[in-house]
N, C-alpha and C positions, 0 to 999 in steps of 0.2 A: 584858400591858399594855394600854393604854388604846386606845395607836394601832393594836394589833397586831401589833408586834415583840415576837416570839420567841429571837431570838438574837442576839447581835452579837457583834464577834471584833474583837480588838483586844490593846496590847502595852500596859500601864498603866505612866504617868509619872506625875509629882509632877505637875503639872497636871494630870488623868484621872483619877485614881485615885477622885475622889470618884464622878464618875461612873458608872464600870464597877460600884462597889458598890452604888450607888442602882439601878442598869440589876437587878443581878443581885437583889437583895429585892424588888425589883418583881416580879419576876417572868421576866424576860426573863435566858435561862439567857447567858453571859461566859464565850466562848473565848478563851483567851489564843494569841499568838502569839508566836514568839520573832523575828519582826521584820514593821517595820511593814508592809511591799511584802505580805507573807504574810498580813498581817491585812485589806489589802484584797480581797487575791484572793481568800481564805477567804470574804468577804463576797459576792465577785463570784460565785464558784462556786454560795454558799448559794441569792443570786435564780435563779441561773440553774436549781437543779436542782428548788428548793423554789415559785417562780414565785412570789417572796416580796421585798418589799426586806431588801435585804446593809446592814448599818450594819457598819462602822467606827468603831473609836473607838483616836487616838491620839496623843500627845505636840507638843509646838508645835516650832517651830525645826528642828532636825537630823532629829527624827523625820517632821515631814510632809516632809521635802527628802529623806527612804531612803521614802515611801510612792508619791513622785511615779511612777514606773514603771508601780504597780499604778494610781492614779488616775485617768489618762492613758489606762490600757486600757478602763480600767471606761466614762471618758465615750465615748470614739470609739467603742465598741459597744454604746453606748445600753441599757449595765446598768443596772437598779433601783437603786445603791448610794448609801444615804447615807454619809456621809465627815464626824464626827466629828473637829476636831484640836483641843486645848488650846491656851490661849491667854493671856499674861502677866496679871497681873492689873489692872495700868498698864503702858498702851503708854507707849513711852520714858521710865519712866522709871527710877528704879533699885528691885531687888527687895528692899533691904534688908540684900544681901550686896556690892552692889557693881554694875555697869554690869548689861543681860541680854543676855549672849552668845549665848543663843540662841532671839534674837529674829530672826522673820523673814514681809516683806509677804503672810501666807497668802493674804487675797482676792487682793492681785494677782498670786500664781504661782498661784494654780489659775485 
């Protein structure tokens, strides 16, 4: 890619999902994880072994709130990682199906 990501790792949700296939035709190879915490660490690992930035890409709501552990680690030891989360497509309002339950203040918990 352009920026020079090579890889990113991440668990695809209906919010992400575009992205991880734009990521992956691009060129930039889409490791999936079977949970978010995993898809940051995998990221965290990647900078650390490959002296590269770790992207992250994953799910808005419930999913960044199972990634917080990993993201938490990644900043207090000032890993390369960008951190990737989905995001409603109108804040508050409804999706079309009904209220969004799993909506939640990203910038202000990270």
């Amino acid at each position: 890619m352009a920026m020079g990501v090579e890889a990113a790792f991440g668990l695809i949700s209906d919010d992400t999902a575009l992205l991880a296939t734009a990521l992956d035709t691009s060129g930039a190879r889409f490791y999936g994880a079977r949970h978010e915490n995993c898809a940051i660490a995998m990221a965290d690992g990647y900078a650390y072994a490959a002296g590269r930035l770790g992207v992250a890409v994953i799910g808005r709501g419930p999913a960044l709130a199972n990634g917080l552990h990993g993201a938490i680690y990644a900043s207090r030891t000032g890993s390369p990682v960008l951190l990737i989360y989905g995001e409603a497509a109108t804040v508050s309002q409804p999706n079309g199906l009904g209220p969004d339950y799993k909506a939640i203040d990203g910038p202000g918990v990270l």
